[in-house]
N, C-alpha and C positions, 0 to 999 in steps of 0.2 A: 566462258572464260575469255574467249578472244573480245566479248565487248566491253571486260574487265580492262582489259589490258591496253584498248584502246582510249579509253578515257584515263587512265592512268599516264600514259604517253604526251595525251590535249594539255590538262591538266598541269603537267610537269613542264611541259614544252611555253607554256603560257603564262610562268611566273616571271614576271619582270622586277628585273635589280636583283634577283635571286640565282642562287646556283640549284635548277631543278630536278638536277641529276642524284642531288644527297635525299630525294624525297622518291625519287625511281624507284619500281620494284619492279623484278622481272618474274611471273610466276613459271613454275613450273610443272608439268602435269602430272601427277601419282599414280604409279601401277595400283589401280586397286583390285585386289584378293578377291576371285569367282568363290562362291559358295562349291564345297565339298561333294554334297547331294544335293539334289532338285527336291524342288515341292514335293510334296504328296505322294512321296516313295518311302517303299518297307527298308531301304537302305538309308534315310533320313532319320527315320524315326526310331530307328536302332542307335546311330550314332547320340542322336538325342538323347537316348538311356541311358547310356553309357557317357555320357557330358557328367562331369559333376561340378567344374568351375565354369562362372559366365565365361572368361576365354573360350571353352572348346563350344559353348555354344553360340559365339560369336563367329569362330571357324567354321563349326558345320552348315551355318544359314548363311556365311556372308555378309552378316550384319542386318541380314532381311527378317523382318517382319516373320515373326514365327504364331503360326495360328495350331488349329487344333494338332498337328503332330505332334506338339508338348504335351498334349492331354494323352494322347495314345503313348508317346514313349512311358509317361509317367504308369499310365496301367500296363508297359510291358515290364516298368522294375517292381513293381506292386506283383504280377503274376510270379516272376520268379521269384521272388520271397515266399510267397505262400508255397509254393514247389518245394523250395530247399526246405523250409518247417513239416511242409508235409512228408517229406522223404527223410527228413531225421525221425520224424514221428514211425515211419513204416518200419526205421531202422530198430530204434527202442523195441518196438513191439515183438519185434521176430528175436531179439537178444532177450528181452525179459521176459 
């Protein structure tokens, strides 16, 4: 960024007959957002299950590169669905 900012300055400072200050830009540096969880935690890939818009999956990585935890959160909403069917089913059975 600073060697952005240096050539932006050369640059600007070097127009002749010109006013180079209406071409200036001064950047400024963005707090950027740490990831929620770390890699390759049972606290990651919960969150991940529980994401249902790209938003919260962009919050809980970070913006990082998401590898196999999507594969594991996706078989943790997959297991509990089969859970809640099978436990309605256990329900049915003992009532009829």
């Amino acid at each position: 960024m600073n060697k952005v900012m240096k050539q932006n300055d050369q640059y600007t400072f070097f127009l002749d007959g010109y006013d180079g200050s209406v071409l200036a830009y001064k950047l400024n540096k963005k707090m950027v957002n740490a990831p929620i969880t770390h890699p390759n935690t049972q606290k990651r890939i919960v969150v991940l299950a529980k994401a249902r818009m790209h938003g919260a999956l962009f919050h809980a990585t970070g913006g990082g590169h998401i590898t196999h935890d999507v594969f594991k959160s996706m078989a943790i909403s997959v297991r509990e669905k089969e859970i809640k069917s099978t436990e309605n089913k256990k329900v049915h059975q003992v009532e009829g």
